[in-house]
C-alpha angles and dihedrals in degrees: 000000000000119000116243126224112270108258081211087062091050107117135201090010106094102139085053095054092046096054094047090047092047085053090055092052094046112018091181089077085094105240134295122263106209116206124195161072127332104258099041109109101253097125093037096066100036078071099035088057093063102073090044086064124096123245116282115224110241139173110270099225101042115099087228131033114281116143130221119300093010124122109266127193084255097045144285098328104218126259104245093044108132125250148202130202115247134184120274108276116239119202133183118203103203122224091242100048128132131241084240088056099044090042103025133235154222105312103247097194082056101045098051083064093057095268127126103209136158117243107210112237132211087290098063089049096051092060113132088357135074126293108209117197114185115208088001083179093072098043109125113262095243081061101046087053091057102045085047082055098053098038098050099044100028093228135090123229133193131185117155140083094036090306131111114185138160139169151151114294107176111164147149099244109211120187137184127195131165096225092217082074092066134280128276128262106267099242102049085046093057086049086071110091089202144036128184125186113220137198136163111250125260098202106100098211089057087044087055099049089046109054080039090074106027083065082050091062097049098046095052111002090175092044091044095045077043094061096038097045097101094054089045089050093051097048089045089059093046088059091047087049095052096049080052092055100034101094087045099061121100124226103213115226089235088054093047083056104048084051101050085045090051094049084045105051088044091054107237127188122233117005083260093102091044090055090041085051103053087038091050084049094058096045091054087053089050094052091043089055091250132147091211150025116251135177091284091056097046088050096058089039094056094050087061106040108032101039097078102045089057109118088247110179092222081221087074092062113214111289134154083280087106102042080062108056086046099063098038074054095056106035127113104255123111120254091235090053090083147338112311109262103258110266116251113268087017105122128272126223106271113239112230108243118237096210085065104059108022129273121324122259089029128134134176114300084292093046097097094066105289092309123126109261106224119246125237121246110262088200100049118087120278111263128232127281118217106174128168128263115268143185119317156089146212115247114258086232092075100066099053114130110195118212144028121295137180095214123136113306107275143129101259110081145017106264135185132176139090086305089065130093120258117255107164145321133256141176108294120223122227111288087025101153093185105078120181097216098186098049086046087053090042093052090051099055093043095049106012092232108143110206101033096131118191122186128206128278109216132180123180137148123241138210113230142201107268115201118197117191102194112195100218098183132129095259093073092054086082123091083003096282101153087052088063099043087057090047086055088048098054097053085040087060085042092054090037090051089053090045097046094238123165102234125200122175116205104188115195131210149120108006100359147304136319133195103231099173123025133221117286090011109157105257104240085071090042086051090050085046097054088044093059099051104129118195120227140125153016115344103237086182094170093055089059098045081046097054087043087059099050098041081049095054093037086057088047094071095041089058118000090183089062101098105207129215118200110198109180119199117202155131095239086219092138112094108229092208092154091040102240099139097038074052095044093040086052083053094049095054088047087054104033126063088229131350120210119192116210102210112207094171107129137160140065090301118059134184094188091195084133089084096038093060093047079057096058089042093060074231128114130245121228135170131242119266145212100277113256124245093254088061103034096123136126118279 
């Protein structure tokens, strides 16, 4: 067996070691979701905190650990059965696993003999111990489902392929997820008790000490644990002492106040962050030694428990934004002292932006005092417009993707294959290479007909590559076209993040195209990009649709399940006398899986090229819309 780092050598993750060790005090706060970069330990101390648990009462004859009058994959086990203690179970749930594996099946061994007999799944073997799920954003939404269903309920239930099953599944669900992936459905996120952001530290003398003893480790496990065991030890009996002391110690009436005010003030849905926090604050007295919870406690509970349910925009990225409306939420003022500090995701007051309406401080040709302004050269180049986002959204229609794909697991697209989620068997046809063993089994035993082969029938949803093709020229500086076109692009990243879409922007202007964010960049770079766009210059369309077909087709061999959708926002006000773009539009629908032009031409003189290249595409045009409530925030 091999040895696992010790969670006391850990360096630079504090706030990680602390929620792990709050969950092993009080298991009923409901987990820890850890958020970060690879590299960072997460995955490291999730293991190292195992060893540190004391051992779980189970019944001494039962494969996995169920106590004593608790329901067991086989049945009620009595209550006087005897028992044993055995270690803390830990269980990793792998990213490809099957519904079958997590919940458990009809046992095949069994059923070859004649016997129809339930196979306990993960779950079953997580009971009383820790359940890991590493990049729990990317599990597959039948899964999700199923692990909701457990953790929320504490029992397992399976009813599906001839068997009805159903048992205990108490466990510490621990989940880790590198945001820039994609982020987590809302309701299993708000399932985790816990979250905890991590980083690897920037400071050179924390980095040194940890990759010295990192190379320790690896050199002499035994030696290294050996040399950390009194520490373990210590911090193992301090976890035992503070489950001791945890139903002793006293919520005071003020702390249960500041928690449910600052629940309140940040806007929290449900009453389940308010109950984690005060749980999480009296497992942090418990582990300092103290009767009672007091200010200090609720602060470090808070951090844990209440970060992660605020409403963020992952534009936005993850700054000190929400450090700070933690602690103006917990703070002592009064609510009447002062207007209410703005809940986290409600809209901002929107800046006025200079390059719009001219530069700032002027006024008029008297408005710098009296002097003369001075007057721009008719004959030097335009200069460039930058304006700000504005109002606006693409049609859901343009991002409709007919058909079924086998593509990655995300929210975009129907999907079928061997990536989607079972559903239910059929008869297979001849050359099916799917078989659904436990439904042919199934079929046998029910109707002795040797031969009757079913395959599986499977339903998912997939992410897919988006390809937004942005016009820059100086044509879309007018009537502000290019301002609603990035205010389009924003709610479409928000919309691409929650779908678990791979997004690349190609801008044209000038001389050509230019990739400005690359396939699979994390979105709070694609959202500085798009707020930069300055419009100028001359529309080569047909670069643009050009540089979209080869980064399609590139991405295609990286991944030929990806499915990719171009949508090309322009004005059309380029003539297209030679044919290139109705030539390079024919190239992009042979590339692409569907093409949508956003047509911004507006005004009395129109080109209308925007639906002939969509023509030519084999796609369809559209117009931007009102934005729609979901996406209504500030740019």
């Amino acid at each position: 067996m091999s040895l696992a780092f010790p969670l006391s050598a850990i360096v630079g993750q504090d706030a990680l070691v602390e929620a792990l060790l709050v969950n092993a005090v009080a298991p009923d706060v409901g987990g820890v979701l850890v958020r970060g970069e690879r590299g960072s330990a997460k995955s490291t101390a999730v293991r190292g905190l195992t060893p540190l648990l004391p051992p779980v009462i189970a019944a001494a004859e039962q494969p996995f650990a169920f106590a004593p009058g608790e329901l067991a994959p086989g049945g009620r086990i009595p209550a006087d059965a005897p028992t044993a203690p055995r270690p803390v179970a830990l269980v990793e749930l792998p990213l490809g696993a099957t519904l079958d594996r997590l919940v458990g099946s009809l046992d095949l061994g069994r059923a070859l003999a004649g016997e129809q007999a339930f196979e306990p799944g993960l779950l079953a073997r997580a009971h009383q111990g820790i359940l890991y799920v590493d990049e729990v954003n990317l599990l597959p939404d039948h899964l999700v489902d199923a692990l909701l269903d457990a953790a929320a309920s504490g029992v397992a239930r399976v009813e599906r392929e001839a068997i009805s099953a159903s048992h205990a599944a108490r466990f510490i669900l621990v989940g880790t997820m590198n945001v820039e992936e994609g982020e987590l459905r809302p309701q299993l996120l708000d399932r985790f008790g816990l979250g905890v952001e991590v980083s690897a530290s920037k400071d050179p003398g924390t980095r040194s000490e940890i990759v010295r003893r990192r190379m320790a480790f690896d050199q002499d496990p035994s030696g290294f644990c050996a040399r950390w065991r009194e520490k373990e030890e210590s911090l193992a009996r301090r976890i035992a002492a503070a489950r001791e002391r945890l139903p002793r110690v006293a919520l005071p009436e003020r702390e249960l106040l500041r928690i449910t005010s600052a629940c309140a003030k940040l806007g929290i849905d449900g009453i389940r962050g308010d109950i984690v926090c005060a749980r999480a604050a009296r497992a942090l007295a418990a582990l300092d030694a103290a009767d009672a919870v007091d200010e200090s406690h609720v602060r470090r509970a808070a951090r844990l428990a209440l970060a992660h349910r605020l409403r963020r925009d992952p534009l936005d990225g993850h700054s000190g934004a929400v450090e700070n409306e933690l602690e103006r939420a917990l703070g002592d003022r009064d609510p009447d002292d002062g207007p209410p500090s703005r809940p986290s995701g409600a809209p901002r007051t929107p800046t006025p932006d200079s390059s719009a309406d001219g530069p700032a401080g002027a006024a008029g040709p008297s408005g710098n005092g009296g002097a003369a302004v001075e007057q721009p050269d008719p004959r030097a180049p335009a200069r460039d417009r930058r304006d700000a986002p504005a109002g606006a959204a693409v049609p859901l229609q343009a991002l409709v993707l007919t058909g079924t794909g086998s593509g990655p697991a995300g929210r975009r697209a129907r999907a079928g294959g061997p990536s989607a989620g079972m559903i239910d068997s059929r008869p297979a046809p001849p050359g099916s290479d799917d078989l659904a063993i436990v439904a042919t089994l199934r079929e046998q035993l029910a109707h002795g007909r040797a031969g009757s082969l079913h395959e599986h029938v499977r339903s998912g949803r997939e992410g897919v590559l988006l390809c937004l093709v942005v016009d820059a020229s100086g044509s879309m500086g007018a009537r502000r076209r290019l301002a609603r076109v990035k205010g389009a692009l924003l709610a479409l990243l928000r919309d691409a993040y929650a779908r678990r879409d791979r997004v690349a922007i190609i801008a044209f202007r000038d001389g050509g195209a230019q990739i400005i964010v690359e396939p699979g960049a994390p979105v709070e770079r694609a959202a500085a990009a798009i707020r930069e766009l300055a419009a100028g210059g001359r529309t080569p369309l047909a670069s643009g649709l050009l540089a979209a077909e080869r980064l399609i087709r590139r991405e295609h061999a990286r991944d030929p399940a990806r499915r990719a959708i171009a949508v090309v926002l322009t004005d059309g006000r380029v003539p297209d006398d030679r044919g290139e773009v109705r030539r390079a539009s024919l190239l992009l629908g042979r590339a692409a899986s569907a093409v949508h032009v956003i047509d911004s031409e507006d005004g009395p003189v129109r080109l209308g090229l925007a639906g002939a290249l969509a023509a030519a595409a084999g796609g369809r045009v559209h117009t931007l819309v009102a934005p729609r409530a979901t996406s209504r925030r500030a740019a």
